[in-house]
N, C-alpha and C positions, 0 to 999 in steps of 0.2 A: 504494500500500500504506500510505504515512504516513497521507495524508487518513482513512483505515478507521482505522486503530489510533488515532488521534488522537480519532474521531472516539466509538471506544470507549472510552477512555480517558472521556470528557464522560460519556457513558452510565453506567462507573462509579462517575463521583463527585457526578452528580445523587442515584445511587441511595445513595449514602454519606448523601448531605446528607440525601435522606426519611427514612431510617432513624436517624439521629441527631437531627435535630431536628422531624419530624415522622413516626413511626412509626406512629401510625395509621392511615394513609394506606394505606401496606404491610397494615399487621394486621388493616385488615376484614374481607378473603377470606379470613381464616387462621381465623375464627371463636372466638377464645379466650376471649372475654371484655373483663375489664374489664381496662384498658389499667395495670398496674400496673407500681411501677419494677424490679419484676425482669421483667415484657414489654419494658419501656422497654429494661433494659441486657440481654437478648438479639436485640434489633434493634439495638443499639450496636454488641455484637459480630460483628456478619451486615455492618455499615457497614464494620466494619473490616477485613472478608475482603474488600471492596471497594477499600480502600485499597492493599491489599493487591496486588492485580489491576492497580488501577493502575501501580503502584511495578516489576512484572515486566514490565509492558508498554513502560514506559518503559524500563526495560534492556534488557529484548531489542531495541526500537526501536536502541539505541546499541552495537550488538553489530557488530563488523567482519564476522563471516563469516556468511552463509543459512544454512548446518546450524548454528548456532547458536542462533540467532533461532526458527528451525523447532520446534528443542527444545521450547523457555518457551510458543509462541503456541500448540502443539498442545496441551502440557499443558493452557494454558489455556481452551482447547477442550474438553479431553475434560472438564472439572471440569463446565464448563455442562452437555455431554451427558449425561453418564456420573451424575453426581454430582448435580445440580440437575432438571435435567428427568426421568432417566429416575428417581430414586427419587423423585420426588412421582408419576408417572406410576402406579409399579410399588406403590408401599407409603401414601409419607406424606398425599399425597391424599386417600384412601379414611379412612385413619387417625385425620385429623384432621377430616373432614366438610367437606371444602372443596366448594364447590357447582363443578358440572362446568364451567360456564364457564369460574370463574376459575381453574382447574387446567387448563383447553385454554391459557384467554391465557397462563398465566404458564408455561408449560411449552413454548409454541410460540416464544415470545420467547428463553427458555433457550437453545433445539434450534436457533433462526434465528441466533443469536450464537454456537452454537460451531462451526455449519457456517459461517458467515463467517470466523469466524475459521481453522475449515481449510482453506479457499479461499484466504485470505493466505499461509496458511504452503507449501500448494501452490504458486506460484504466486511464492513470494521464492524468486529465484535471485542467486547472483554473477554481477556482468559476466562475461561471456567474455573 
């Protein structure tokens, strides 16, 4: 279970690091335009909901009890499902003209990390 969160934990803070220092990278698919510093400082703030992510995962990692832990990893689950995937799915996709690929990719990456991550939380029990 460490190895995973651990390994999410990398995953959110590569994506911290594109979005803070290199946000274009993220903001092609989003199709906005021209990369300006109010684009810049709301992919700052998108970096910091990362940080974010990271900073609960690591607590819940140092949490004594599995219903505990369960709590934080589900929430953090349901934000990718619930929050991230299924509204670009359902609304912000279409919305924003995002061409369908990269609204499959980034939306299946979303929906693949927060079912992992309810596979962890499934799946953390206490010793017997």
């Amino acid at each position: 279970m460490k190895a995973v969160l651990w390994a999410y934990i990398a995953f959110n803070a590569l994506q911290a690091a594109v979005l803070t220092f290199a946000p274009e990278i993220t903001d092609r698919a989003y199709l906005g335009g021209e990369m300006t510093p109010t684009r810049h400082f709301q992919w700052f703030a998108v970096a910091g909901y990362h940080v974010l992510l990271i900073a609960v995962t690591i607590i819940a990692m140092g949490l004594p009890r599995a219903h505990d832990r369960r709590k934080l990893i589900i929430t953090n689950a349901l934000m990718y499902l619930l929050w991230d995937a299924g509204s670009q799915l359902v609304h912000w996709g279409r919305e924003i003209g995002m061409a369908t690929t990269d609204l499959l990719v980034n939306t299946g990456v979303s929906t693949a990390t927060g079912l992992l991550l309810l596979l962890i939380a499934w799946r953390d029990r206490d010793p017997a």
